[in-house]
N, C-alpha and C positions, 0 to 999 in steps of 0.2 A: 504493500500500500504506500502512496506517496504521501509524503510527509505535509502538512501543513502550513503556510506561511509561518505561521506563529511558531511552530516545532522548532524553526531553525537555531531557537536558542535554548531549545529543553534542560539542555546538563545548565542553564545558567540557574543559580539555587537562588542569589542575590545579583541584585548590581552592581558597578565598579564600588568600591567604600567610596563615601564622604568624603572631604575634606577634615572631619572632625577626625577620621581614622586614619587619618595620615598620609595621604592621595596628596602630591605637592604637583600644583603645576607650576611648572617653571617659567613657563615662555616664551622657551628656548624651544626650537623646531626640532628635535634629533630625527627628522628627519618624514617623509608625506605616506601615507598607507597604498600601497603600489599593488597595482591590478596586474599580477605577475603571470598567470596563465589564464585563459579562457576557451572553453572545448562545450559545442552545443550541439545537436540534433534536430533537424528539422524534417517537414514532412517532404517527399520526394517529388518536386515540380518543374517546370522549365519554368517558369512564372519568380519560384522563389531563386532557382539558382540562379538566375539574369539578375534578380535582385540583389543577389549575396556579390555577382561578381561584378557588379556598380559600386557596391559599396568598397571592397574588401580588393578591387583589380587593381592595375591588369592580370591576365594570369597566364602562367607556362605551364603545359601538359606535363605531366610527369606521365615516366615510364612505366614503374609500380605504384600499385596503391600501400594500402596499411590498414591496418587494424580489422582485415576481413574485406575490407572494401578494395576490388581490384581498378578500380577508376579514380583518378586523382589529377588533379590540378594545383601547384602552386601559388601563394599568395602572400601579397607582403614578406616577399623575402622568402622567409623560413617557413609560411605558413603553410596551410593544407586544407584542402575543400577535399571531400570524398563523396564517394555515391557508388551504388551497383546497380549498373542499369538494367541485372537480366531479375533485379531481388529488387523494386521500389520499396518495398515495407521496411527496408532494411533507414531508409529514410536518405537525406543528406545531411556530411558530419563533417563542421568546422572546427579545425584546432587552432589556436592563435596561440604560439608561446610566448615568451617575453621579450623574444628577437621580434618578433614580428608584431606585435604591439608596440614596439617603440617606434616604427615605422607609420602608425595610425597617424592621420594628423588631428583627430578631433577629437572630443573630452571622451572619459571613460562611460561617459552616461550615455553618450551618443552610442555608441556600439552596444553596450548592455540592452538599450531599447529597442536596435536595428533587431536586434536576437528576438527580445519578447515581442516584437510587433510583427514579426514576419513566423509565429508559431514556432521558433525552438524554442528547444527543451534545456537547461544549462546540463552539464555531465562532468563539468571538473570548473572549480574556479580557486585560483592559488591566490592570497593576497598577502604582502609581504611589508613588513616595516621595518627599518632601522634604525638601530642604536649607534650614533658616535661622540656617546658623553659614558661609558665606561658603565652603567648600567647592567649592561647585560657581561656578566665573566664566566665564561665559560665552564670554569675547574669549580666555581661556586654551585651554579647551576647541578653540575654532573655529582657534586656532595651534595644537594639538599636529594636525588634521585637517585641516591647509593641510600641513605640514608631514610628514605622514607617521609623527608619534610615536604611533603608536595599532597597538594586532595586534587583528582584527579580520575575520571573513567578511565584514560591509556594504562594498560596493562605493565605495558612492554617500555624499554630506552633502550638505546646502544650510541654506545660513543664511539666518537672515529677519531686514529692516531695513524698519524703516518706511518708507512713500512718503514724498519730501523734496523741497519745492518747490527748480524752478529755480534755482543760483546761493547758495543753503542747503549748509550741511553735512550729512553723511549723516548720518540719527537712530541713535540706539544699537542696538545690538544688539539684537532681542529673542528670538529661541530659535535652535536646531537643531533636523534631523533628519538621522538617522541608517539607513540603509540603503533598501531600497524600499516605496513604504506596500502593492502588489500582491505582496510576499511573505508568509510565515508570520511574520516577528518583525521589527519596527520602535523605533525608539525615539526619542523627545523631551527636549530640557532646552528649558525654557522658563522666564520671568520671569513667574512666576506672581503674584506682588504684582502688578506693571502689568496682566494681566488682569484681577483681580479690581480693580483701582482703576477700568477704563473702563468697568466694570459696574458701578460706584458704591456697590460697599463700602467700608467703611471699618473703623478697626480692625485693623489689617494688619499684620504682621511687618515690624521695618524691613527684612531683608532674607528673600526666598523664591525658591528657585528648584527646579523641578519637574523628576525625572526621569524618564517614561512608558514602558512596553513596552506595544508592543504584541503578541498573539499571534493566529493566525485557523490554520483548517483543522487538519489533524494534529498541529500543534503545538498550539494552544489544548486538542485534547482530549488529550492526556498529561498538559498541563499542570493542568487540571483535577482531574485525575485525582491526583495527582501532588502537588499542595498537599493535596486532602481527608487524603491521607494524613500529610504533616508538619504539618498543625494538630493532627491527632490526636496526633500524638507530640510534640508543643509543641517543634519545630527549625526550623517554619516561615521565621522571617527568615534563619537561617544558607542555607538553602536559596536563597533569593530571592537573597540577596549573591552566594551562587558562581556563580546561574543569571544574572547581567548580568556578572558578572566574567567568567564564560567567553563570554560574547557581544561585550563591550568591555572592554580593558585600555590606560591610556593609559598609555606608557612615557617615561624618562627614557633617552635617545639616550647611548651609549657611543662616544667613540670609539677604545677599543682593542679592540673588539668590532660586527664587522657583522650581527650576529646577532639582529634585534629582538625574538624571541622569551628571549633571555637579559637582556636590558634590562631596569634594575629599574622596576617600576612605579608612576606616579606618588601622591608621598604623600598628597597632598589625593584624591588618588582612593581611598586605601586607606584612609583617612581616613572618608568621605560612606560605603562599602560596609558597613564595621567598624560604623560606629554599628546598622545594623539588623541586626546580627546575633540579637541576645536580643530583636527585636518582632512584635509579633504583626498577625496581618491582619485588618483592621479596613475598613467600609465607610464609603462617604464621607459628610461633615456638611460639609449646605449652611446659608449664612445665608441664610434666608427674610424676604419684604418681608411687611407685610399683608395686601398685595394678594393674594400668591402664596398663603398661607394662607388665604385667602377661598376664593382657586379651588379649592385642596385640599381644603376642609370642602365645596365646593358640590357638587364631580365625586364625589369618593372616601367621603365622609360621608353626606350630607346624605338618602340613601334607607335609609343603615342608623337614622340620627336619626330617621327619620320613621316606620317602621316600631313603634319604641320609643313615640312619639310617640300614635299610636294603638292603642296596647297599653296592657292592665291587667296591671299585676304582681300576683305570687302572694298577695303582702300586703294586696290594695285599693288599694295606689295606684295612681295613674292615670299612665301615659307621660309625661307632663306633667311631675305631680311628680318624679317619678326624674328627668327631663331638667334641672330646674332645680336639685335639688340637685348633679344629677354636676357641672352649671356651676360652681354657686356654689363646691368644693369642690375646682376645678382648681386658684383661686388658691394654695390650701398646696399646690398639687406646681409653683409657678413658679420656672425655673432663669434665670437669666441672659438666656440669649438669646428666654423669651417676656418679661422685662422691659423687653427693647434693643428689642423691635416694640413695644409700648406707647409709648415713651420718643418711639421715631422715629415714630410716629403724630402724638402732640401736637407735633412736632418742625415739622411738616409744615403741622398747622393754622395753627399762630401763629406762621407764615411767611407 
């Protein structure tokens, strides 16, 4: 049976504490609540999939499909449209990961309503916050869940340490997980600096550390469902805060009291939750390499360019010309980050 809007927050027992119980907000932004994956279901039409590849185009065939579905199309990059056209019931299934949402240009609201108003279903939606105010420590975390200080439905944790040669001391920490990845809702804290450094960014917070939910099946579509509605009422982060607060609460162990659910809850936890109270959901920004922007003008671009290209405008000019000035005229809309690919291009040469 599917779940019901309201369901989406069942394990929440209470709402985030008060300020009287020690909830600080600071002020301080550590950071926006990130629509990190999105995967939906829709019923199988030419009607919706013209629609889906308006919104979500252009798109390149793919050779394989996935996930059962042997027809597949490209999109935004990294993304993926599926369908089997000899199985319609089977529906059409959109995956957007968090390459390919960074690539959206438009709010996270817009797309979550493209989904609910064209009859998908949600089936996974990942949303992600970060800490870079030292809140979240990793080796603290992994002792309150050796240890038992944590109230909590997830059964299960496993910590992950680097492979460490023979006769070496063990490498640091570097994430948790928290519950089962084959249920409805999972979660990760990870050292999100160290990934992005072995991908050879640079530029990096000195300190970052990643919080993940995951959601899939019944739960994803309430949840779904369920944000569209607090973006529209701008309560959105308050939301998000209570809906992990009621899934993990790490506590502060009493001992004149055995009663874990009475234990007050840990401050740096109440701390990292409080800050996103007043943020809004926001989709992810990637730093892109040249390279990766080459592929993206070549895959995603490069037949709407051409198109242009051999077309006359209304005015007499020729494709040509309109292409060379929209070029020449990008430079007055360059922000930072198309500076930093310039920068690292010559970077690269005269090396």
């Amino acid at each position: 049976m599917a779940l019901k809007i309201g369901q989406i927050l069942e394990t929440v027992s209470e709402p985030l504490p008060s300020s009287n119980r020690g909830v600080v907000n600071t002020g301080l932004a550590m950071g926006r609540i990130i629509l990190d994956w999105v995967s939906a279901t829709f019923p199988y039409s030419d009607a919706i999939w013209e629609r889906l590849i308006e919104q979500f185009g252009p798109a390149q065939e793919r050779k394989t499909g996935a996930l059962g579905y042997p027809n597949a199309v490209t999109i935004l990059g990294t993304g993926v449209l599926l369908w089997n056209a000899q199985r319609p019931e089977m529906g059409l299934h959109l995956m957007l990961p968090a390459q390919a949402l960074a690539l959206y240009q438009f709010p996270a609201l817009w797309l979550l309503e493209i989904i609910k108003n064209n009859d998908g279903k949600f089936t996974r939606i990942d949303l992600a916050l970060d800490d870079f105010n030292q809140r979240l420590i990793l080796e603290d975390i992994l002792y309150k869940l050796e240890n038992g200080h944590v109230q909590t439905r997830w059964k299960k944790y496993r910590a992950y340490l680097p492979e460490t040669d023979i006769g070496q001391r063990i490498g640091q920490l570097t994430g948790i997980s928290i519950g089962s990845r084959v249920s409805e809702s999972y979660a990760r804290i990870y050292d999100k600096r160290q990934e992005q450094e072995k991908k050879g960014h640079s530029d990096l917070p000195d300190n970052w550390i990643r919080f993940e939910l995951e959601t899939k099946g019944d739960r994803a579509a309430a949840l779904g469902i369920k944000l569209i509605q607090e973006i529209r009422a701008e309560r959105v982060g308050k939301f998000v805060a209570n809906l992990i607060y009621g899934l993990l609460d790490f506590k502060e162990p009493s001992r004149e009291d055995g009663n874990k659910s009475r234990w007050d809850t840990s401050a740096w936890w109440l701390l990292f939750l409080g800050a996103f109270e007043k943020e809004r959901i926001t989709l992810p920004k990637m730093e892109r390499t040249l390279e990766q922007v080459k592929d993206w003008f070549s895959n995603d671009i490069s037949a709407m360019a051409c198109v242009i290209l051999l077309s006359t405008m209304m005015d007499g000019q020729s494709g040509y010309e309109w292409l060379m000035e929209a070029i020449a005229n990008g430079e007055n809309k360059f922000k930072n980050k198309h500076k930093k690919l310039i920068i690292g291009y010559k970077e690269n040469e005269e090396s």
